[in-house]
C-alpha positions as CSV (number, residue, x, y, z in Angstrom):
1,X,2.4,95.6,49.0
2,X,4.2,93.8,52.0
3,X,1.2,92.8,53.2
4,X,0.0,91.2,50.8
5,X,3.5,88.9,50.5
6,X,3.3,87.9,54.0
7,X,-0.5,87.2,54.2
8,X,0.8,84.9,50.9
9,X,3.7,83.4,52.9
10,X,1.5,82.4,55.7
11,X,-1.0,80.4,53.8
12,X,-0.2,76.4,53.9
13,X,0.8,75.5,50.4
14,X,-1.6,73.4,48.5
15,X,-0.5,69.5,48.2
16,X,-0.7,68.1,44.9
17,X,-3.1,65.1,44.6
18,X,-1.8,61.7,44.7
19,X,-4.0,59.8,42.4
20,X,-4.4,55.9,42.9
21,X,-5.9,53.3,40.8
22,X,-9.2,51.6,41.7
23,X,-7.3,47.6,42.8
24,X,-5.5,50.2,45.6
25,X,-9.0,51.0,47.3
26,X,-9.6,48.9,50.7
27,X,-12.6,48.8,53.3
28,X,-13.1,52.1,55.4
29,X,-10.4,54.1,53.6
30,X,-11.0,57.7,52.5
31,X,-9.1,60.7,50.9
32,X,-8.8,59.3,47.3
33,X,-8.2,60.6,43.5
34,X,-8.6,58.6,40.8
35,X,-10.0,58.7,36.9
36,X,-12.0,56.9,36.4
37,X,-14.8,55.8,33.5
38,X,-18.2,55.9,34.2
39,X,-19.9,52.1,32.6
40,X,-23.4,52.5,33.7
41,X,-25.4,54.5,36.0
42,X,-28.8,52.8,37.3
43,X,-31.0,55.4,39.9
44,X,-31.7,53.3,42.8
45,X,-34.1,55.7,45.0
46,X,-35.5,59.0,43.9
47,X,-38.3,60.8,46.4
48,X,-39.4,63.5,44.9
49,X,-39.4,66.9,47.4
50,X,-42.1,66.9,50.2
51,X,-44.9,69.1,50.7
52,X,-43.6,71.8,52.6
53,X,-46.1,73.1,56.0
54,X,-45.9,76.5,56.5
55,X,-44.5,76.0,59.7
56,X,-41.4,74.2,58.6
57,X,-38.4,76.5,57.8
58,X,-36.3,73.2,56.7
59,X,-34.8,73.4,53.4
60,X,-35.7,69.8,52.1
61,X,-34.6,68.7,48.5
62,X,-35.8,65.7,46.5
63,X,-33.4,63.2,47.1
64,X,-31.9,60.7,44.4
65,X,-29.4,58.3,44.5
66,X,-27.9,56.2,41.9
67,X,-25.1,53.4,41.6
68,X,-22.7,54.0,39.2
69,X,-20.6,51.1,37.9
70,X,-17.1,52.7,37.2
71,X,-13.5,52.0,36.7
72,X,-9.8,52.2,35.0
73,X,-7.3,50.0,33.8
74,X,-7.1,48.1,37.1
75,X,-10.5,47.7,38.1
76,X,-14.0,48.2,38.8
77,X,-16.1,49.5,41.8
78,X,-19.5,50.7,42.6
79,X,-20.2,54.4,43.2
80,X,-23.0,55.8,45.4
81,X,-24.0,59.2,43.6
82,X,-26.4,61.5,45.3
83,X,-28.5,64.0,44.1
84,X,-26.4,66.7,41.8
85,X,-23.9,64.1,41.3
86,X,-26.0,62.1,39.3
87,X,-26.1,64.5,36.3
88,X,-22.1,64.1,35.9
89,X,-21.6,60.6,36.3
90,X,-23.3,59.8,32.6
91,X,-22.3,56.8,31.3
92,X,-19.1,56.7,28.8
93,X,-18.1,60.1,31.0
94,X,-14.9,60.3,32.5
95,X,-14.8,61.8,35.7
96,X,-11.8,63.2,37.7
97,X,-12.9,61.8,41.8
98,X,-11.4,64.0,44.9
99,X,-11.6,62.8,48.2
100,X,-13.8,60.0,47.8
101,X,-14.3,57.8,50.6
102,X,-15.2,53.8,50.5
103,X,-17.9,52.4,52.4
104,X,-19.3,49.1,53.3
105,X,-23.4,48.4,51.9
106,X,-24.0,44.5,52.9
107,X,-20.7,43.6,53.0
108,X,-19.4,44.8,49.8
109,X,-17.4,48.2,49.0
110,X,-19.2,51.1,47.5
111,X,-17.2,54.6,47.1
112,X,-18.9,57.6,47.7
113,X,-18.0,61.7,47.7
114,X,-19.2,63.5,50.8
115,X,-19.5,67.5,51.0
116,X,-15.4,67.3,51.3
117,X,-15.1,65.7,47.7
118,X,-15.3,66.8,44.3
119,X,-16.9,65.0,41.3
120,X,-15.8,66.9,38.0
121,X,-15.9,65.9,34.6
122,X,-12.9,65.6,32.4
123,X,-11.9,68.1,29.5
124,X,-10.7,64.5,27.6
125,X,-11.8,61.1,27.5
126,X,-9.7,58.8,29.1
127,X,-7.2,56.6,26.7
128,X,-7.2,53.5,29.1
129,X,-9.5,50.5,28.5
130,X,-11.3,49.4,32.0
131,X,-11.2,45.8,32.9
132,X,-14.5,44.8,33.6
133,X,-13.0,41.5,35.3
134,X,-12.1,42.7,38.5
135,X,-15.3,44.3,39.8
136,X,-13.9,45.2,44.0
137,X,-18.0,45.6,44.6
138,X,-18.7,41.9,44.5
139,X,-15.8,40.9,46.3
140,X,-17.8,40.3,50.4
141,X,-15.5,41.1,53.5
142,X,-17.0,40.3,56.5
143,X,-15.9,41.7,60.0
144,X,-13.9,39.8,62.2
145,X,-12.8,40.6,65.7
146,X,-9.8,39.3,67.0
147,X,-9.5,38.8,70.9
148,X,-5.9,39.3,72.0
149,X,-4.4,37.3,74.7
């Protein structure tokens, strides 16, 4: 019975998530939580799987990819959802977004969830209306280096 106390009092205790708003987001960041509403989802690139040789001992999938147009009361952004994400980020969904990450396709940001996030689908809808005004995807950064003297 001690044991199992002090294997308990060893383990790191779990941090609650901090969850941000989608106008918070910024290029190259990662680590974020948000709810968010899913507005539309549009597939993008779907391969179906390829013909396996006998030789080959790789596990290859079918891969599909779709961008997701989603957002709260602050915002909008783009999502890039791959393969089982797809199915849960339905349009008029909300979602519950762990760890996502925000990359940069042609200058513009696009979030994404790696094999570190989680995507999971809320018990309730959400009770915020999303503003549809303030889309961070179209906004174009461009990269800038700055020589110091």
């Amino acid at each position: 019975m001690a044991s199992n106390q002090e294997e308990s009092s060893n383990k790191p205790a779990k941090r609650k998530p901090v969850f941000t708003k989608v106008d918070q987001l910024k290029p190259g960041t990662n680590g974020h939580n948000l709810v968010v509403k899913v507005l539309s989802s549009d597939t993008v690139l779907q391969k179906p799987q390829p013909p396996r040789p006998s030789s080959s001992s790789h596990n290859l999938r079918p891969t599909l990819i779709a961008e997701c147009l989603i957002g709260d009361d602050t915002g909008t952004i783009i999502f890039t959802a791959r393969n089982e994400q797809v199915d849960l980020m339905k349009a008029g969904n909300t979602v519950i977004v762990r760890n996502a990450k925000i990359d940069m396709f042609k200058g513009s940001m696009r979030m994404a969830v790696d094999k570190w996030g989680l995507i999971e689908v809320a018990a309730d809808p959400a009770d915020f209306v999303v503003k549809e005004d303030n889309n961070l995807s179209l906004v174009e950064y461009e990269l800038v280096n700055v020589v110091e003297e």
